[in-house]
N, C-alpha and C positions, 0 to 999 in steps of 0.2 A: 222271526223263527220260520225257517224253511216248514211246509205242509209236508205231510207224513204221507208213503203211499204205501198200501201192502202188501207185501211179495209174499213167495206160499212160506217163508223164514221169519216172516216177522217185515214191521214198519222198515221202510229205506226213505230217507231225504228227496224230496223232489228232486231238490237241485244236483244230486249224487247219483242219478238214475243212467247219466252216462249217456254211451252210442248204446241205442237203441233201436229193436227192429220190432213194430206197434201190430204186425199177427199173422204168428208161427203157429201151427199146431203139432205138441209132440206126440199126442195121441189123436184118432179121430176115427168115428164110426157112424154111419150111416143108421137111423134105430133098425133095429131087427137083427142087427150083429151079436145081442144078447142071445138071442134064439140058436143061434150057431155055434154055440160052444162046441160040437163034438168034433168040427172040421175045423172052426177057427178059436181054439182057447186061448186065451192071454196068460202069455207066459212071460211073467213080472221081470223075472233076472233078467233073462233075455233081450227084454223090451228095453230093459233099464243099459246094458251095454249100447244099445241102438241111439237113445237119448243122450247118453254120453260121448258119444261120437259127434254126433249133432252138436252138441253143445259149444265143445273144445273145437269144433271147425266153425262157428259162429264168434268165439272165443277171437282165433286166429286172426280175423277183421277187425280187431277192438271192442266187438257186440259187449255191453256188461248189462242188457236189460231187455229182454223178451216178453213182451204181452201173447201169453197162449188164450184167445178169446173162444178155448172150444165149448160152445153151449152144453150144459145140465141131460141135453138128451142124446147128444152125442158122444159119450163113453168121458165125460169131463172125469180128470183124476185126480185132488189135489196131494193126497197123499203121494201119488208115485213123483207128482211133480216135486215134491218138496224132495223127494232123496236124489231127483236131478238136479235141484239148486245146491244141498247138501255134499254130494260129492264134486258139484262142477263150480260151483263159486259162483254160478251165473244167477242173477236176478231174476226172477221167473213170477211174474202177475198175471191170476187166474181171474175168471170168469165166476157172473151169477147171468144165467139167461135159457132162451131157448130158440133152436132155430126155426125158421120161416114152415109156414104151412105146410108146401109141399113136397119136404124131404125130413121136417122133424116128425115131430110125436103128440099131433094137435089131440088125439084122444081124449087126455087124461083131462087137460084147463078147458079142452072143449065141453066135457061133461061136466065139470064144473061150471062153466056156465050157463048150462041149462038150469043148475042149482041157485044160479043168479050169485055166486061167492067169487067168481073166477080172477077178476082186475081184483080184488083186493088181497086175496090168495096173492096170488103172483106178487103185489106189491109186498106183504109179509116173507114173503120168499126171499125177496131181494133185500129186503132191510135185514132180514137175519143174516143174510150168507154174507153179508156185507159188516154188519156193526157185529155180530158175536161171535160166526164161524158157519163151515160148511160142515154139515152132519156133527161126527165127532171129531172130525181132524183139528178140530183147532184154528184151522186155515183161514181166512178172510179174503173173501174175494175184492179184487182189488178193480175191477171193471165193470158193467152192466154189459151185454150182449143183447143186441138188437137182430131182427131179421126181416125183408120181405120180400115178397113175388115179383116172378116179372109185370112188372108193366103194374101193379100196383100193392095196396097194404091191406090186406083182406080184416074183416070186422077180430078175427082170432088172433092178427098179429100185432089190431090197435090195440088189444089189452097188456100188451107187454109195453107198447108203447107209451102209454097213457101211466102204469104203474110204474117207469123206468124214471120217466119226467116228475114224479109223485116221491120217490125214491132219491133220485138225484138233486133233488128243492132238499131234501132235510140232512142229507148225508153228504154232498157235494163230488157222488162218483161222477166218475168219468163214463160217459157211451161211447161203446163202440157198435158200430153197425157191420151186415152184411144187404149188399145191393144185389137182385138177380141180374146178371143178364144188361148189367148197362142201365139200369130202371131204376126210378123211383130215388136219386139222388136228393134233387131240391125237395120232391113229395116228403121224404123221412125231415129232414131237416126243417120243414116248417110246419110238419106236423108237433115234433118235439116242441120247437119254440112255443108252437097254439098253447101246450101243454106245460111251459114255463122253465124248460129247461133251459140249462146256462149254454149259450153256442160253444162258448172259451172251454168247454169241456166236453164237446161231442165230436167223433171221428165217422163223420161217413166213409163206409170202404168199400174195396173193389172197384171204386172210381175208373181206375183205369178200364173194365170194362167197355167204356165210353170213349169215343176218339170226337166226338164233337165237343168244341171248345166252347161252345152256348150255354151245354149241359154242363160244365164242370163252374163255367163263371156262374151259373144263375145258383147253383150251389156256396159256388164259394159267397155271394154274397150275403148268405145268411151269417157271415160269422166263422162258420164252423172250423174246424180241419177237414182234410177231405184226405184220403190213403189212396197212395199208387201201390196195390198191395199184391197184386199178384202176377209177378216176372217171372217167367218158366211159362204159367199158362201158357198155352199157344192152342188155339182151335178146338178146345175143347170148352162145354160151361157156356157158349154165348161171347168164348175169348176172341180178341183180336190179337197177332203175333205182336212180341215183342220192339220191332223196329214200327209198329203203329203205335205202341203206347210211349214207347221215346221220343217222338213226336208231337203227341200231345204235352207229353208233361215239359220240354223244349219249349215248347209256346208259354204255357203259364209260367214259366221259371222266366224268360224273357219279359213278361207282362208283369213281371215282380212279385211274384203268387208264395214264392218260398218258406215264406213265414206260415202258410196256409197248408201245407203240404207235408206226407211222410210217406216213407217210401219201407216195403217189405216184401214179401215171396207167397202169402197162405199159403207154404208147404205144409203136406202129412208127411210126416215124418215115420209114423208107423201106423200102419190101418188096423184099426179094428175088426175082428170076425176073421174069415177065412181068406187067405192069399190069395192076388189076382197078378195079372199080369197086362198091361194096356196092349192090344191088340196094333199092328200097323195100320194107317201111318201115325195112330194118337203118340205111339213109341217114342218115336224119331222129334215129332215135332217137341212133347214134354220132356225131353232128354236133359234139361237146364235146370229143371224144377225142383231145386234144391237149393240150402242156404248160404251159400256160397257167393251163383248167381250175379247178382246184384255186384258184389265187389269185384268179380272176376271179369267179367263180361258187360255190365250196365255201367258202371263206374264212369269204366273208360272210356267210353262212346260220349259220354254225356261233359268230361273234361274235354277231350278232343275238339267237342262245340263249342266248348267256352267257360262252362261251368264251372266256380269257382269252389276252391276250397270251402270258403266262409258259407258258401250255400248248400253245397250237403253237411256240415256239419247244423245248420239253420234246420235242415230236414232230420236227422237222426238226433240231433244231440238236444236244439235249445227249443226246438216244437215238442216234441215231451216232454220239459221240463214244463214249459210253461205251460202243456195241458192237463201236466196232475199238479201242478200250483196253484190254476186258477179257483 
């Protein structure tokens, strides 16, 4: 019997999970975006036409399964998510987690662990949002979220880490990670194992970050998966342009890496707080950064080279299956 995963609609079939893209975000906000309400309010219908758009041009590619991994302190929603799966048919798997030290909301588990409760909080966190639901939505989150620093995993971000691995031994979620900056790839990945977690079911991401090919093997050899997740980036974040990251991932798909590998965008799709505008040249160079991307633009460069059918379907279709089966 196929393993169950949980989309914000209720349980789906591993093996039914489809072309999948492993981390979209349709909402997303920086903490302090709450504080903004009078300049930046969230306005639900709105937002909800915006998602819907999104959706049905993801749709358009064959997409039938999106993992949204926006962390607990970054405006996570799974109600709104669930009336985008609702109206758009599309599979949509949320998040239990938080992001990295220096752009989430260490505050709150930071004082908690001065109360000395904080890794076990957090582990109760995760087991709830996971086996009963998030708040009162009903919803189950269907991932863990990971985060860390550049250049390493500060003592705040191993308590998520340690209770993920704690979490993931009795419940069998899936990890997904976020990498700063090209950093701490194999660091996350053999820390989780220290901690006993299943490699067959962790996604280190932002991988592409990285254009050395040392860093992505001494990763891969842990087992894991590893995410070329964010195409569009270009020069912003610690990014390298896009024609460096097709490059690297060109070598490990030659070096037979495909089974290891999934490929996505981390687009916002809509920000949370008050409207901005990227300033030139960030404009120009992220002008891509969208979900589309990938099928319109990355596809083809990457068949051109040789890349076979069987191998991005390998990356979208049977690497997710087998990461929420195992």
């Amino acid at each position: 019997m196929a393993r169950m995963v949980e989309t914000v609609v209720g349980p789906v079939a591993a093996d039914q999970l489809g072309k999948t893209l492993i981390h979209e975000h349709f909402l997303f906000g920086y903490p302090g975006f709450q504080g903004d309400v009078t300049h930046g309010p969230f306005r639900e219908n709105e937002a909800l036409c915006v998602a819907i758009e999104v959706a049905e041009k993801m749709k358009r590619h064959g997409i039938q399964t999106v993992v949204d991994p926006t962390p607990n302190d970054c405006g996570r929603n799974p109600a709104f998510l669930r009336r985008v799966a609702e109206e758009t048919g599309l599979n949509i798997i949320c998040a239990t987690g938080y992001y990295y030290q220096g752009e989430g909301a260490p505050p709150y588990f930071k004082f908690r662990q001065l109360l000395g409760t904080a890794e076990d909080d957090i582990y109760g966190m995760f087991m709830t949002e996971l086996t009963e639901g998030i708040a009162d939505t009903g919803i189950k989150a269907g991932v863990i979220k990971l985060a860390s620093s550049k250049g390493r995993i500060t003592e705040y971000e191993k308590l998520f880490f340690r209770a993920a691995a704690r979490a993931q031994k009795e419940t069998g979620a899936v990890i997904i990670t976020h990498t700063q900056e090209g950093t701490m790839g194999p660091e996350q990945a053999a820390y989780l194992l220290e901690h006993g977690a299943d490699p067959k079911k962790i996604v280190i991401g932002h991988m592409c970050g990285n254009t050395d090919l040392d860093y992505h093997r001494q990763t891969l050899a842990y087992g894991v998966y590893i995410a070329f997740d964010r195409f569009g980036i270009q020069g912003m974040v610690g990014a390298p342009m896009d024609e460096e990251r097709v490059r690297t991932l060109l070598a490990l798909l030659r070096d037979g890496y495909a089974h290891q590998i999934m490929l996505s965008h981390d687009t916002v799709n809509l920000w949370l707080g008050r409207p901005f505008a990227l300033p030139e040249p960030f404009a120009e160079m992220m002008k891509n950064w969208h979900v589309e991307h990938l099928f319109v633009n990355i596809l083809p460069i990457l068949k051109k080279e040789g890349i076979r059918d069987e191998e991005l379907e390998q990356m979208f279709v049977r690497n997710p299956a087998a990461l929420f089966s195992a």
